[in-house]
N, CA and C atoms as a LAMMPS dump frame, in Angstrom:
ITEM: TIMESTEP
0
ITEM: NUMBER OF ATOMS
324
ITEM: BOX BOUNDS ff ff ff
-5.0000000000000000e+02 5.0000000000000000e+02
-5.0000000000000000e+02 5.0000000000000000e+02
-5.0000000000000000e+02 5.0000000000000000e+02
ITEM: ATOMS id mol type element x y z
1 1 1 N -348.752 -456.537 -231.031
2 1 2 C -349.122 -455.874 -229.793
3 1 3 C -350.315 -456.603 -229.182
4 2 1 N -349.825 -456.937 -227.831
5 2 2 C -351.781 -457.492 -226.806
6 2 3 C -353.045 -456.663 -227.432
7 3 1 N -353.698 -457.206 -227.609
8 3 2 C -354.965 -456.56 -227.779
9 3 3 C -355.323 -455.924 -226.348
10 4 1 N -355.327 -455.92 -225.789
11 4 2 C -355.41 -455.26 -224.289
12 4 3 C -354.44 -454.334 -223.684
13 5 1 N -353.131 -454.384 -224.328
14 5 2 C -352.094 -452.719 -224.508
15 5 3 C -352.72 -451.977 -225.596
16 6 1 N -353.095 -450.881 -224.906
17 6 2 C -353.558 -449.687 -225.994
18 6 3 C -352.519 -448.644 -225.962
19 7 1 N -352.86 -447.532 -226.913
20 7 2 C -352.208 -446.631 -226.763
21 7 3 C -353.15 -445.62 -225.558
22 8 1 N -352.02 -445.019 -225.091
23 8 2 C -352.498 -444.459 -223.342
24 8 3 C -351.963 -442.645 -223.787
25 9 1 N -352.798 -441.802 -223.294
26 9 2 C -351.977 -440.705 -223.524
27 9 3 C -351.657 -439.596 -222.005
28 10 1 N -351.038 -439.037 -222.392
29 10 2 C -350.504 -438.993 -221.136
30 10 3 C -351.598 -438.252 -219.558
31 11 1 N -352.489 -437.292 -220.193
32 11 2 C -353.865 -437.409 -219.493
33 11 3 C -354.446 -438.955 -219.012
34 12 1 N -354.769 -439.816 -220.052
35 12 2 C -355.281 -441.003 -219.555
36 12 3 C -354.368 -441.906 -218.672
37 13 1 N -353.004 -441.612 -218.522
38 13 2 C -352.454 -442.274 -217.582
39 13 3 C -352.158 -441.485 -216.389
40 14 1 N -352.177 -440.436 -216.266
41 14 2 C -352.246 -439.768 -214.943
42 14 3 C -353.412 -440.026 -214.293
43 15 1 N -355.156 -439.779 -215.031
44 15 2 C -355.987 -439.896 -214.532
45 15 3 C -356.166 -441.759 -213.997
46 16 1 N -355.825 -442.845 -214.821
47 16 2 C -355.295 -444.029 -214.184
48 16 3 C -354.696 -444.229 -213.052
49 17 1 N -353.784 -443.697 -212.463
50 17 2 C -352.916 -443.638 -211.768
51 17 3 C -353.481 -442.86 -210.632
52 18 1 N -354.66 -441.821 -210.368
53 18 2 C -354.796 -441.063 -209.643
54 18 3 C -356.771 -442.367 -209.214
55 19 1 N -357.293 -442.642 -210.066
56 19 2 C -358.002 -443.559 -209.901
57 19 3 C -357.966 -445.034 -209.671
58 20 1 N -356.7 -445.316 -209.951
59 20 2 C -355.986 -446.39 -209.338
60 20 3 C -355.415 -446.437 -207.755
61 21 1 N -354.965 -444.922 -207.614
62 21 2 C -354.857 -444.897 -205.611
63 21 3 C -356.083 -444.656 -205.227
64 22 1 N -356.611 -444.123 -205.294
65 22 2 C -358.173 -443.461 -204.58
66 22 3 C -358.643 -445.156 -204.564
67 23 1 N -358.424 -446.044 -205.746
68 23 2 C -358.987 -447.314 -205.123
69 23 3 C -358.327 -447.549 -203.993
70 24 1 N -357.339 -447.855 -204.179
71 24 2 C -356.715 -448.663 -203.376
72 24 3 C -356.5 -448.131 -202.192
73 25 1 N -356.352 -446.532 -202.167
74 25 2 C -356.795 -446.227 -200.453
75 25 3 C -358.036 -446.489 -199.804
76 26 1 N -359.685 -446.802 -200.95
77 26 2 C -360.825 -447.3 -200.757
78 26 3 C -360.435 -448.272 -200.042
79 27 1 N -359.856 -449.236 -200.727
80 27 2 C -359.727 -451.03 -199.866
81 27 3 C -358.39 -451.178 -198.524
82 28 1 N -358.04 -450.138 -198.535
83 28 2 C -357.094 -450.389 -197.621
84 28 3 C -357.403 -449.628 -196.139
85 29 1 N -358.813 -448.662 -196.151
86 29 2 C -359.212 -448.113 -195.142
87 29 3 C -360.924 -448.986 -195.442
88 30 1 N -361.326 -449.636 -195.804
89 30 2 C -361.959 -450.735 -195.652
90 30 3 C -361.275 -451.788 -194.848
91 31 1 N -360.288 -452.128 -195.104
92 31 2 C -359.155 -453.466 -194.141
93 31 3 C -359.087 -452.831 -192.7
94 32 1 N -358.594 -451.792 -192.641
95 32 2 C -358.632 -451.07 -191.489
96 32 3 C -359.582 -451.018 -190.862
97 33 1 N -360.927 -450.604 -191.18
98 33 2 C -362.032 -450.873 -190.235
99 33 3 C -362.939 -452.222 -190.083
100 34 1 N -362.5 -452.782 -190.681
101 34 2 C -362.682 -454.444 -190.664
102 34 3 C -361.967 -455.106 -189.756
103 35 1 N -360.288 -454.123 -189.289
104 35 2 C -359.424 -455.138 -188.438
105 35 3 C -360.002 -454.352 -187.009
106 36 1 N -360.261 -453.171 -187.354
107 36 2 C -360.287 -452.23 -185.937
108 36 3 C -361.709 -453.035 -185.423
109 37 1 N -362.504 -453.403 -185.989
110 37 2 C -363.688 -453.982 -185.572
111 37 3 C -363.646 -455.637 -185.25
112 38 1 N -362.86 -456.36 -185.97
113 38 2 C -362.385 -457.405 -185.302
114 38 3 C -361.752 -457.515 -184.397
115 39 1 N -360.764 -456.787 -183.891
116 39 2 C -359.865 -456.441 -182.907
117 39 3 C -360.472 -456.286 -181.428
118 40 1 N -361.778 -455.336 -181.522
119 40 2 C -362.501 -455.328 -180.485
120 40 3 C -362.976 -456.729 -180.125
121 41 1 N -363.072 -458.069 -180.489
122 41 2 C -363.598 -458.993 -180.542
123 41 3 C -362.409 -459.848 -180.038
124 42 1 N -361.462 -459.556 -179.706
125 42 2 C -360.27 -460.387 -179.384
126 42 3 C -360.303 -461.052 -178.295
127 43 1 N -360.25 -462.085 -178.084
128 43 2 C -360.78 -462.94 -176.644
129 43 3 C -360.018 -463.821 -176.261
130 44 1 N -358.804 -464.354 -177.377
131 44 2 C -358.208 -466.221 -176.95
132 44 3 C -356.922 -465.93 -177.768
133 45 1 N -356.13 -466.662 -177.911
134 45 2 C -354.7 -466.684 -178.808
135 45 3 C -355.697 -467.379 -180.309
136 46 1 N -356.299 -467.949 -180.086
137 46 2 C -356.983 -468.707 -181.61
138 46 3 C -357.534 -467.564 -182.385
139 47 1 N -358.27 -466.191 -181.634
140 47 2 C -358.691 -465.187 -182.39
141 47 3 C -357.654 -464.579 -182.754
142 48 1 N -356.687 -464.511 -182.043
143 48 2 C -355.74 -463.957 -182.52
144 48 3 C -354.959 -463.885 -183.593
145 49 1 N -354.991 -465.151 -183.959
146 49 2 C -354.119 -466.084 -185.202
147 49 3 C -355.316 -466.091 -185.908
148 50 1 N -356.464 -466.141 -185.79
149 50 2 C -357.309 -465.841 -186.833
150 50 3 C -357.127 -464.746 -187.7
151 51 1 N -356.986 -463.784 -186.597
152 51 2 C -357.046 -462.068 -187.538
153 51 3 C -355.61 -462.129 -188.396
154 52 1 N -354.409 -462.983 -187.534
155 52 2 C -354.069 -462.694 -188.187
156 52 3 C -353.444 -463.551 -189.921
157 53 1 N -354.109 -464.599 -189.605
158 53 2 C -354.582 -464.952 -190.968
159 53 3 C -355.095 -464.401 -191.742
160 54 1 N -356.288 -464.149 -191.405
161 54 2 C -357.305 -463.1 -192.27
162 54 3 C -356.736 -461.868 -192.856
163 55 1 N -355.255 -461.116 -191.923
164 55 2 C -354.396 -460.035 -192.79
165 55 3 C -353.668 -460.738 -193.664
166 56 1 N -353.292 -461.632 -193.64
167 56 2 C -352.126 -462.523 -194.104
168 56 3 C -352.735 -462.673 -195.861
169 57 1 N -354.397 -463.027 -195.768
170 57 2 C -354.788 -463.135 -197.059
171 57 3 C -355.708 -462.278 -197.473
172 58 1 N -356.031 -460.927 -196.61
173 58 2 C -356.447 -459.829 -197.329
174 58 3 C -355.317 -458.553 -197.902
175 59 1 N -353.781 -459.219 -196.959
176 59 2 C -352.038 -458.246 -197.721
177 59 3 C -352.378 -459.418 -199.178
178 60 1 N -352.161 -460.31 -199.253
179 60 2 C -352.043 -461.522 -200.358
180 60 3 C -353.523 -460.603 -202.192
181 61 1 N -354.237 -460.449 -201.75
182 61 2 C -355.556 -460.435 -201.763
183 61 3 C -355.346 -458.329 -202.911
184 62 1 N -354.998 -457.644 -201.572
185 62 2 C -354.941 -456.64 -202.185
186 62 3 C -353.347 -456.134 -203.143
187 63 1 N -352.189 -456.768 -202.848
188 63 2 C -351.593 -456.897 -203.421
189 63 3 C -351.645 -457.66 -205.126
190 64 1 N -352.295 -458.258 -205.314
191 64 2 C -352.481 -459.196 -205.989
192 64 3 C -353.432 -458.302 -207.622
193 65 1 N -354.457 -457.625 -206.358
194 65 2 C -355.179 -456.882 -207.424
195 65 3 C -354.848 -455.61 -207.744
196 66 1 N -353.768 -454.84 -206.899
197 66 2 C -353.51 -453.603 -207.192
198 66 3 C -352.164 -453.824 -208.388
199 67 1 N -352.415 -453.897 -209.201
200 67 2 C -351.057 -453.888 -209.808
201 67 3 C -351.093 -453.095 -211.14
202 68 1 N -350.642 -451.928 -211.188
203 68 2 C -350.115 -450.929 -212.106
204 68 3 C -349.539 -451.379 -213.316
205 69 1 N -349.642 -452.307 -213.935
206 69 2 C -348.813 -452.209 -215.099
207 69 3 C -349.767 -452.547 -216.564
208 70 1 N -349.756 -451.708 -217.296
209 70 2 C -350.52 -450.985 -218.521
210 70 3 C -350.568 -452.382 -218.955
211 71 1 N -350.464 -453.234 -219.759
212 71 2 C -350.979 -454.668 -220.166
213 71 3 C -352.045 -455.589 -219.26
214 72 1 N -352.371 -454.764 -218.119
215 72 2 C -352.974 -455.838 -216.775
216 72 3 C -354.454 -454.953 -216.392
217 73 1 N -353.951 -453.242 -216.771
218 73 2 C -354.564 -452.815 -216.009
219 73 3 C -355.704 -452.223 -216.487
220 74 1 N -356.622 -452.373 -217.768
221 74 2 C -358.292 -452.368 -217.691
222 74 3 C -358.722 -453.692 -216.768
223 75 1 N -357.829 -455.072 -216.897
224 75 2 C -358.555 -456.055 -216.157
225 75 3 C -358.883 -455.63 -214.518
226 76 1 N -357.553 -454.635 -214.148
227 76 2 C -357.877 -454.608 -212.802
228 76 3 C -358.965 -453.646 -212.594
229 77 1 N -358.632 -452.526 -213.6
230 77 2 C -360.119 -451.766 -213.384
231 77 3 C -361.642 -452.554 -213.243
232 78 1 N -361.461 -453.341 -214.275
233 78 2 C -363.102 -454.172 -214.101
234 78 3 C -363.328 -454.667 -212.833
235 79 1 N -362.043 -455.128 -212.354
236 79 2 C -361.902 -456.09 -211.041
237 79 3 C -362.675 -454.776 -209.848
238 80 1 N -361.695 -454.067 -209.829
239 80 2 C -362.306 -452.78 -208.817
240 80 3 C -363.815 -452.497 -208.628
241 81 1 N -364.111 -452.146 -210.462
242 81 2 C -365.548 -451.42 -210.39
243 81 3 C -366.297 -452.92 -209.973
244 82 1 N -366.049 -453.954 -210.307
245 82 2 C -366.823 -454.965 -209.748
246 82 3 C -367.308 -455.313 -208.233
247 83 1 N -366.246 -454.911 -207.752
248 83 2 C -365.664 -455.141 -206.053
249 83 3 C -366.196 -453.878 -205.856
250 84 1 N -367.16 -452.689 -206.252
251 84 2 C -367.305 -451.903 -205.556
252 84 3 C -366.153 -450.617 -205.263
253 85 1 N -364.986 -451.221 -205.187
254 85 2 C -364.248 -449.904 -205.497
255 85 3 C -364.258 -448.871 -206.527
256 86 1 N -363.995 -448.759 -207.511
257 86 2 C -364.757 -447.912 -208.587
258 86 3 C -365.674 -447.408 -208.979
259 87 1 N -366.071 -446.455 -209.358
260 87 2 C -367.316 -446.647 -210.016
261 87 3 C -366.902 -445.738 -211.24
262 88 1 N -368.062 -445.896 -212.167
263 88 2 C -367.898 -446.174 -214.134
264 88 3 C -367.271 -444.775 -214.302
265 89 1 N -367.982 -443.638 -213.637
266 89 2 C -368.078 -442.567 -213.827
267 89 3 C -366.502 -442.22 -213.272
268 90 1 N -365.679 -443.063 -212.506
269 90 2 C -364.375 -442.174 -212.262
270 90 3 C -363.377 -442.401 -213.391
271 91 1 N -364.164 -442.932 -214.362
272 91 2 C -363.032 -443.49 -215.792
273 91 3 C -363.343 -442.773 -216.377
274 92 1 N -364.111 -442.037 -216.394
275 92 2 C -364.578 -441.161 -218.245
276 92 3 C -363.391 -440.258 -218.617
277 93 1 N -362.75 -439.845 -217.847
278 93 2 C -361.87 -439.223 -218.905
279 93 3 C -360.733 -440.261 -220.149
280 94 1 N -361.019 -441.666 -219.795
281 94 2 C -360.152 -443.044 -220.646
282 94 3 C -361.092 -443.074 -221.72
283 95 1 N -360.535 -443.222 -222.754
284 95 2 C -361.316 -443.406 -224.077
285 95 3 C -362.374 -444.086 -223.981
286 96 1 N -362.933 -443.998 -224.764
287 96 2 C -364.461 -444.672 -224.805
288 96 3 C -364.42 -446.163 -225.115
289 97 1 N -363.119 -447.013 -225.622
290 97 2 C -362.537 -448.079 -226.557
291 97 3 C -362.309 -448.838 -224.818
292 98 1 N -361.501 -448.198 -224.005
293 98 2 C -361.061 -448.401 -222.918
294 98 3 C -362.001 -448.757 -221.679
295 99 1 N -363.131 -447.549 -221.99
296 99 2 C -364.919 -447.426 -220.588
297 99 3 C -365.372 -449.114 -221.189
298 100 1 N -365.308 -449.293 -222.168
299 100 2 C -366.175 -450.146 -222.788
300 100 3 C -365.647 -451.405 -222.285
301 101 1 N -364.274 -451.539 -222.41
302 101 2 C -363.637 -453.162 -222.787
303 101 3 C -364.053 -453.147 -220.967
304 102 1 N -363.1 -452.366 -220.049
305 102 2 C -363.644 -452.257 -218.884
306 102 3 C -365.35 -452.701 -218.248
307 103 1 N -366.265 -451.887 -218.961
308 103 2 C -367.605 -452.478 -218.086
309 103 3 C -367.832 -453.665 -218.538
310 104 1 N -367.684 -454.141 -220.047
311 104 2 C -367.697 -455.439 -220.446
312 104 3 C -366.998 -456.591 -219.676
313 105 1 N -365.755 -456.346 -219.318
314 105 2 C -365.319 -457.273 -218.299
315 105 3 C -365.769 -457.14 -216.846
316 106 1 N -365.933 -455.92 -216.759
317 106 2 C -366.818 -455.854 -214.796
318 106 3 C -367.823 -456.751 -215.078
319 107 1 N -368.746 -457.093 -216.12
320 107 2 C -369.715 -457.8 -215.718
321 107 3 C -369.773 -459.272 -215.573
322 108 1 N -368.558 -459.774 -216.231
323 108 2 C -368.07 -461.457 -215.594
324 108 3 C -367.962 -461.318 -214.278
């Protein structure tokens, strides 16, 4: 077995799963007011194709890090609480084996 698949019980994966959207609605109404505020700034066809580059690799970007699947996903937690989406305290109900490997990797 990965050293990084644990055993999950079924509390700790609901509460995963429910702290895993609350991120990801964090970063995705962050994108939103990042585009709504660039948008006001729209002036030329070049800004245009800017922004929409800039969606092109913040869809690339958040796709990339949201990904649900139990072998991946303390890394993405660290990734989150690192990025500001998370914070330590919305994990405590995940084992203590789990808080740990997590802040240990947020801090790379």
């Amino acid at each position: 077995m990965n050293s990084m698949v644990s055993v999950w019980t079924d509390h700790e994966l609901a509460v995963a799963r429910e702290v895993f959207e609350r991120a990801h609605g964090r970063a995705v109404q962050a994108l939103i007011a990042t585009v709504q505020r660039q948008s006001e700034q729209l002036d030329s066809v070049d800004a245009l194709w800017q922004l929409h580059d800039f969606l092109s690799i913040q869809r690339h970007r958040i796709e990339g890090n949201f990904d649900f699947r139990l072998e991946g996903i303390l890394f993405v937690f660290a990734g989150l609480v690192k990025e500001g989406l998370l914070e330590p305290a919305e994990l405590q109900d995940l084992d203590d084996e789990k808080q740990s490997k997590i802040m240990a990797m947020a801090r790379f």
